[in-house]
SEDREN-492649 format. One record per residue (C-alpha): x, y, z; residue number from 1; residue in one letter. Coordinates in steps of 0.02 Angstrom, whole numbers, plus 50000, padded with zeros to 5 digits. Example, Ala and Ser with C-alpha at 12.3 -4.5 7.8 and 13.67 -1.06 7.14 Angstrom:
! residues 2
c1, c2, c3, resi, resn
50615, 49775, 50390, 1, A;
50684, 49947, 50357, 2, S;
! end
This chain:
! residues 233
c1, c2, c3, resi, resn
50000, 50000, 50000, 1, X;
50068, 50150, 49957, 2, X;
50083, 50307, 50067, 3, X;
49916, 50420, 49989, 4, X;
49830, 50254, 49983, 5, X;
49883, 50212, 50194, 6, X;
49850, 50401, 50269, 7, X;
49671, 50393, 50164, 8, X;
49620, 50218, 50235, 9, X;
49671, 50315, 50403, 10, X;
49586, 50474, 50367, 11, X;
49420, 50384, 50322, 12, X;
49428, 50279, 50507, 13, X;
49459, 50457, 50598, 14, X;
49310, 50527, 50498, 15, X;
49217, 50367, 50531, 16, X;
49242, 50404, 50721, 17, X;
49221, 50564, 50711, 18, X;
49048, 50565, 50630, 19, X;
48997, 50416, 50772, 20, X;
49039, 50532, 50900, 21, X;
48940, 50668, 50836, 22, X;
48790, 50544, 50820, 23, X;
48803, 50494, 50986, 24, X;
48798, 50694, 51039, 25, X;
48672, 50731, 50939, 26, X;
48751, 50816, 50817, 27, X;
48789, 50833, 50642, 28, X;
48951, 50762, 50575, 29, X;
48960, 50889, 50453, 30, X;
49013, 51020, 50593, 31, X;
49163, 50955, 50657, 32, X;
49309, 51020, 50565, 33, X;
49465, 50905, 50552, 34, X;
49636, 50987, 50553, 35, X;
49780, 50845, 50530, 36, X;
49945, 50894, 50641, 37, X;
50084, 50867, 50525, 38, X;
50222, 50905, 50670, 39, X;
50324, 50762, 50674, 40, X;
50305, 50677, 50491, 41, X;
50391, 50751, 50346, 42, X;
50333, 50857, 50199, 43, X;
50321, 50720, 50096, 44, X;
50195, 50614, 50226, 45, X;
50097, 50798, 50254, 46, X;
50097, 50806, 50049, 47, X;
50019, 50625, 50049, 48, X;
49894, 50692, 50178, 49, X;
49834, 50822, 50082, 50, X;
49822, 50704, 49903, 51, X;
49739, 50608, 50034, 52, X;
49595, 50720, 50058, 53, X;
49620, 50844, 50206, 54, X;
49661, 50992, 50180, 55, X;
49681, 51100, 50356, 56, X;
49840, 51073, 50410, 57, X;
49915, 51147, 50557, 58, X;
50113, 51153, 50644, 59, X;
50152, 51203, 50817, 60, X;
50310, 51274, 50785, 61, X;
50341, 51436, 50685, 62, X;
50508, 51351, 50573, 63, X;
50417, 51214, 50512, 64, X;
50261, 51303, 50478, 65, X;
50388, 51424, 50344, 66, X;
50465, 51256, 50270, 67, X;
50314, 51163, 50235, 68, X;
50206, 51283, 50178, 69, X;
50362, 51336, 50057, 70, X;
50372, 51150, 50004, 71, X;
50197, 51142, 49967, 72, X;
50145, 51301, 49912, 73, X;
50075, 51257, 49752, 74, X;
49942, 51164, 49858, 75, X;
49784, 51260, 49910, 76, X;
49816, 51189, 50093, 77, X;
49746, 51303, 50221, 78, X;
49862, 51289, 50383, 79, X;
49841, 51344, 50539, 80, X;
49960, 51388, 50696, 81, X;
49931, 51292, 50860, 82, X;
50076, 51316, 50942, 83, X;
50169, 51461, 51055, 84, X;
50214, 51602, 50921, 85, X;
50329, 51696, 50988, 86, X;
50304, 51889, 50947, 87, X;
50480, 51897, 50844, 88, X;
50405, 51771, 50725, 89, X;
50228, 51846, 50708, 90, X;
50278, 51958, 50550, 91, X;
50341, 51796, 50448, 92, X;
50182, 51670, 50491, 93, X;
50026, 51778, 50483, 94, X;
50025, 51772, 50282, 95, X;
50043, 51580, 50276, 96, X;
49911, 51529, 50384, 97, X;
49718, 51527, 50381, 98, X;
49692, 51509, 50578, 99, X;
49786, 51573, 50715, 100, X;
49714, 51444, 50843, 101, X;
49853, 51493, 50965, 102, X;
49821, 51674, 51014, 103, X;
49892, 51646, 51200, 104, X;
49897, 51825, 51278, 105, X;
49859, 52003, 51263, 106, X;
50024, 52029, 51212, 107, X;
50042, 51916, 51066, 108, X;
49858, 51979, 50988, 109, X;
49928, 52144, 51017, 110, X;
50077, 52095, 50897, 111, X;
49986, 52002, 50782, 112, X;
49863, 52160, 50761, 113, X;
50006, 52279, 50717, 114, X;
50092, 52141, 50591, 115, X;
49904, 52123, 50500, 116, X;
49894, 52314, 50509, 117, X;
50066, 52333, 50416, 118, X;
50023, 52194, 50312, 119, X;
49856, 52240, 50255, 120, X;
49782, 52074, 50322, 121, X;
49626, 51995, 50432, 122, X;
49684, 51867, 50544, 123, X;
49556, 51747, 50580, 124, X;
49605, 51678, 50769, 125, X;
49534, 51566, 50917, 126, X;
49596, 51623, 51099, 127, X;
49706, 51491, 51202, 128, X;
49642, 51445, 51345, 129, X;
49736, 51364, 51491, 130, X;
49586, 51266, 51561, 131, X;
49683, 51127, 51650, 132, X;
49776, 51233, 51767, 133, X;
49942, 51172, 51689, 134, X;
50084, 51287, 51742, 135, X;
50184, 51227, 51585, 136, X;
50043, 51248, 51467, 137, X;
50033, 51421, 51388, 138, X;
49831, 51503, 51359, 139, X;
49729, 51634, 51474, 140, X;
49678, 51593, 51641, 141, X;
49492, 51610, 51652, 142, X;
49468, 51743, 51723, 143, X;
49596, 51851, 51658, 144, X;
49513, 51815, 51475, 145, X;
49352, 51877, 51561, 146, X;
49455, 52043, 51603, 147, X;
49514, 52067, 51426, 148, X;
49386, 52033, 51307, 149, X;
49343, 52221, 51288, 150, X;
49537, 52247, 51267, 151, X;
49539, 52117, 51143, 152, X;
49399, 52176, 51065, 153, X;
49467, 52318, 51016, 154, X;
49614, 52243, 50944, 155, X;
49611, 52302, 50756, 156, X;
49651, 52162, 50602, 157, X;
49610, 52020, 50715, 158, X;
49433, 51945, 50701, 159, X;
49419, 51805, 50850, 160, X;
49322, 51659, 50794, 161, X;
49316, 51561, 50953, 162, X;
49409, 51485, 51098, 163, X;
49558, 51329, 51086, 164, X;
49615, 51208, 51224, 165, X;
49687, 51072, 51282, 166, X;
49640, 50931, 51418, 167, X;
49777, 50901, 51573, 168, X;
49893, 50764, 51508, 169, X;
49861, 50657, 51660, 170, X;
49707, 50592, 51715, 171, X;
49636, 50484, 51558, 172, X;
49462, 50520, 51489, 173, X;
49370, 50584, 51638, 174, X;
49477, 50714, 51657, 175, X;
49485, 50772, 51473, 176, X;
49269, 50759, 51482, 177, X;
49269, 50867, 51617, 178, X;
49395, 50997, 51559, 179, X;
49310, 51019, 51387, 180, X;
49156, 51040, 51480, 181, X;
49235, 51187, 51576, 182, X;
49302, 51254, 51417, 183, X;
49130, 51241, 51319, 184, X;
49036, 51306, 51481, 185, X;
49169, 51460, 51480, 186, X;
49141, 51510, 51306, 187, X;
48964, 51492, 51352, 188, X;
48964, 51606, 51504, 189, X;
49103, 51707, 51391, 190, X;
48957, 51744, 51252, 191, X;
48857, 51810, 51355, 192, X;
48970, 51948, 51439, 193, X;
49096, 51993, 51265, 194, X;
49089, 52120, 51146, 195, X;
49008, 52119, 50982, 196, X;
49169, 52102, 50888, 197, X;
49199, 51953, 50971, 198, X;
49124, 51793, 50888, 199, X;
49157, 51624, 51034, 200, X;
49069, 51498, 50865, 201, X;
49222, 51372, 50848, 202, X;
49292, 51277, 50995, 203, X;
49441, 51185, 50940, 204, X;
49487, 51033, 51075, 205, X;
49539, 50866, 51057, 206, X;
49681, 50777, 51000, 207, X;
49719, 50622, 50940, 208, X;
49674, 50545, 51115, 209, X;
49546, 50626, 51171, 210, X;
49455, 50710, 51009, 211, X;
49328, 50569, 51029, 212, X;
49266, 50670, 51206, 213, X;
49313, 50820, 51137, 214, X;
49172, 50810, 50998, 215, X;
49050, 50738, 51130, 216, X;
49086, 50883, 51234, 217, X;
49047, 51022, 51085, 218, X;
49210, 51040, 51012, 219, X;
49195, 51123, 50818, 220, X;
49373, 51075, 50783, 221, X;
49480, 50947, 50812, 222, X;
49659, 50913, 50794, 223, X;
49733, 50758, 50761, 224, X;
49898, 50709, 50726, 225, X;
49955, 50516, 50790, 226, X;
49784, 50432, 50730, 227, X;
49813, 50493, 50556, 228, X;
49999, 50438, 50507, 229, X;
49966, 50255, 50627, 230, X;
50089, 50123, 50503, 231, X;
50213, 50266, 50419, 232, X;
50369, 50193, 50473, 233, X;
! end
């Protein structure tokens, strides 16, 4: 089997679960947007994903983000950024990506709105939230986000779409249910308090472990990386 033909017999069980989940939830497969994490397979393997069928793709770190968009450019991928960007390499991402899922702090939106100002440019992004508690995990607190929506909302050249997280690595499937409940029931409370600039529609959690909870929980977007490239050697 060759390597097109392996990631699409993997895509199609991902969808398959994906679109099972949403069942059970009530929902409609159709609303669950898949982003494939091409982070630790090679351009050629995130090529073969794309002839595959998907085409969101998304890189946590700025460098390889620039190299495989280069390498693939002639492709009408749309990536996105879910990773720390650190404010240095704002200027050089923004134009390659579709969705900044990572905006982490005031500080970095602040960047990235005087990079899309300079550049003549909307950037789409999802606010990071740090809903596990993690002290190594970057994202708002809570309550701080509560605090700066109407700074954020003021933010020029950034349009936020939504809110992104991740469950606390330990703790197995309860724990990720319960944090994805606090996120969804945040962006919930969130709506109802934030400016009309900000939009809280997409709510990207789930990974390749957990994206099966995450869906059942209300995620919009999930991203998976592991459960798509299973058998590459």
């Amino acid at each position: 089997m060759d390597l097109v033909a392996r990631l699409a017999a993997n895509l199609a069980r991902v969808r398959q679960q994906i679109s099972e989940a949403s069942l059970r939830a009530g929902r409609r497969p159709e609303d669950i947007r898949l982003v494939g994490v091409t982070k630790y397979v090679d351009v050629q393997a995130a090529r073969a994903l794309f002839e595959a069928g998907l085409h969101d793709l998304a890189e946590s770190r700025p460098q390889e983000l620039w190299r495989k968009a280069d390498a693939l450019k002639e492709l009408p991928s749309r990536w996105h950024f879910i990773g720390h960007l650190q404010r240095n390499k704002v200027e050089r991402t923004l134009p390659l990506i579709s969705l900044l899922q990572s905006g982490d702090s005031l500080q970095l939106l602040e960047a990235v709105s005087t990079a899309a100002v300079k550049q003549g440019r909307i950037v789409d992004t999802l606010l990071e939230v740090n809903i596990s508690g993690d002290g190594a995990k970057h994202g708002f607190a809570p309550d701080f986000l509560r605090s700066a929506l109407s700074t954020i909302g003021t933010l020029p050249a950034i349009r936020i779409r939504g809110l992104m997280g991740m469950a606390a690595l330990e703790g197995g499937s309860e724990r990720a249910r319960r944090d994805f409940a606090a996120l969804r029931e945040l962006r919930e409370t969130l709506k109802l308090e934030c400016p009309p600039e900000i939009d809280l529609t997409e709510l990207s959690m789930g990974m390749s472990g957990d994206f099966i909870e995450a869906i059942e929980a209300g995620a919009t977007i999930v991203r998976v990386g592991s459960a798509l490239f299973e058998g590459l050697e």
